[in-house]
Residue, then its C-alpha position, 0 to 999 in steps of 0.5 A: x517298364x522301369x516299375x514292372x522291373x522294381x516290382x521284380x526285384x520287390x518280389x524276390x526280397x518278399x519272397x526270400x523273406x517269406x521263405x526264411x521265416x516259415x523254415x525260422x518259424x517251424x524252427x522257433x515254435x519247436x525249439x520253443x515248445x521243447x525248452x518251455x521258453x516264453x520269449x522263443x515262443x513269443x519270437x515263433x508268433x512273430x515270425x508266422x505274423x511275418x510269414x502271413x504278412x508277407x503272404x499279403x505283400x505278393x498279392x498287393x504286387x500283384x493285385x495293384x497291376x491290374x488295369x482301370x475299369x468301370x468300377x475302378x477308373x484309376x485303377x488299383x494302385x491303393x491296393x498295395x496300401x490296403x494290404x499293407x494295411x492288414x499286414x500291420x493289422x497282423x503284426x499287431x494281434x499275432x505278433x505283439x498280442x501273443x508275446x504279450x500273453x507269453x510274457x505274463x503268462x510267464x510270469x504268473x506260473x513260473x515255467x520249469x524248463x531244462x537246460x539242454x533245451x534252452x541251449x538248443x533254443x540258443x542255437x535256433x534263435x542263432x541261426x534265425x539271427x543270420x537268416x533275418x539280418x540276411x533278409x534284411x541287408x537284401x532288402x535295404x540294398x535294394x531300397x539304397x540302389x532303387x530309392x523305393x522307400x515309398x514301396x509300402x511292400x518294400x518298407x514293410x519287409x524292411x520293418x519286419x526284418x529290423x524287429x526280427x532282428x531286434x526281437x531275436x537279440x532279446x529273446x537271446x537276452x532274455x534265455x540267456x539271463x534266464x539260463x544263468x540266474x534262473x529268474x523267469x523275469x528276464x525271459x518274460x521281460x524280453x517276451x513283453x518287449x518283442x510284443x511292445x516292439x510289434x505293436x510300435x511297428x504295427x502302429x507305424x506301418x498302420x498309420x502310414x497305409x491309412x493316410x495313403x488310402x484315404x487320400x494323401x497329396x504329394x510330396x511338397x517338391x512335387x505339389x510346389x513344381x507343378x504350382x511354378x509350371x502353371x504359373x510359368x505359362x504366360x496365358x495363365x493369369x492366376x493359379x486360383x486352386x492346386x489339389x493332388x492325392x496319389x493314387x499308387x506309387x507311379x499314379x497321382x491325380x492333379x486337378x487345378x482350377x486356372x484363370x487365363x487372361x482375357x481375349x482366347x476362344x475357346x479353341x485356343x483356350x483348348x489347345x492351352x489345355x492340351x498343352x498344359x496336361x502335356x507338359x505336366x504328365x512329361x515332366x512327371x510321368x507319375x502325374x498320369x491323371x490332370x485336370x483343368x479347370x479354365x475360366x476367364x480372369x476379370x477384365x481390367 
């Protein structure tokens, strides 16, 4: 329930960033197209690869809900991580490879452009300022009061906001410094900077969604507390293996391979287990799938 409540929220920061750039990104791509400015056609692709982006995050929220089935016995929580995943992907070509082509194409023909055009795409990239750094405090106030810095939808909202607000200061530097020594090299500079950025971001974002779907364990405070539960337990001799991946942001599979002291039948040896598994899943409900692996410790 307490998840189904963050996702809410998740949803509503997702689709309150969506929303701003697709109006952010009509706003850029005219403006940008009226002035003849590199860096506010470069921050137009940015903000359509945000807008696609986000597009993806709404069906990773929903998608990563859907219950286990035959193909699927633990369920779809990496869906989000897929996802994320091809959200990073598109940072990358739309964003980060189109700023870059903006920028040398700059700087290789030397565009003409008016001076009444660029303040206008001073004004647009203004407001984008304001819509952007309003997307963002929305969503890094829900990220300080849910602590969901492991949403990979989340942080991704968060890491497009942050290079938004980036790209947008210097596509402002970039006309501005155009506007008042009439060198091309700024504007194009600050067009090769957003692609640079976009690309780092997209880096990031990629890399982090890889580990996860291949298969990640948990954190060290989590692995190490469920090593101290099982060697707590007083039938346990030895804790021989520990291995765990998560499956999603509340779903993680834990499987140990245990000895027990000599002298239980395999009815208590049963009710070990059972008590085990329960005892682990109650202290972290994240820990939805555990297995036991029991064998004997060797006699003296």
């Amino acid at each position: 329930m307490k998840r189904n409540h963050s996702d809410a929220k998740t949803r509503v920061t997702v689709l309150v960033a969506l929303a701003a750039n697709l109006v952010i990104a009509v706003a850029k791509a005219v403006g940008g197209l009226a002035a003849g400015s590199p860096a506010l056609l470069s921050e137009a692709a940015h903000s359509v690869a945000d807008s696609t982006n986000e597009v993806f995050l709404l069906i990773a929220l929903r998608r990563s809900h859907l219950p286990p089935d035959t193909r699927h016995p633990f369920g779809y929580g990496k869906e989000r991580y897929f996802w994320a995943l091809l959200a990073a992907v598109g940072i990358f070509v739309m964003g980060g490879c189109f700023s870059f082509y903006q920028g040398l194409h700059a700087l290789a023909t030397n565009p003409q452009e008016s001076h009444k055009g660029y303040v206008a795409g001073l004004a647009v990239l203004f407001v984008a300022l304001l819509a952007e750094g309003g997307s963002l405090l929305r969503a890094l106030h829900q990220m300080r009061k849910e602590k969901g810095a492991r949403d990979p939808a989340l942080r991704t909202v968060i890491a497009e906001d942050s290079t938004a607000v980036l790209g947008v200061v210097l596509a402002m530097a970039g006309m501005a410094l155009h506007l008042i020594t009439g060198q091309v090299v700024w504007e194009a500079s600050a067009s090769l900077a957003i692609g640079a950025l976009l690309v780092y971001i997209a880096y990031r974002l990629g890399r982090e969604a890889r580990d996860r779907l291949i298969g990640e364990a948990v954190d060290p405070e989590l692995s190490g507390g469920i090593r101290e539960l099982l060697d707590d337990q007083e039938e346990i001799h030895r804790v021989a293996a520990l291995l765990t991946m998560r499956l999603g942001l509340d779903s993680t599979l834990v499987a140990a391979r245990v000895d027990l002291t000599p002298g239980f039948d395999s009815e208590e040896v049963e009710l070990i287990c059972v008590r085990i598994k329960r005892q682990i899943r109650e202290t972290w409900p994240e820990a939805d799938h555990v297995f036991l692996d029991i064998t004997e410790a060797p006699g003296d």
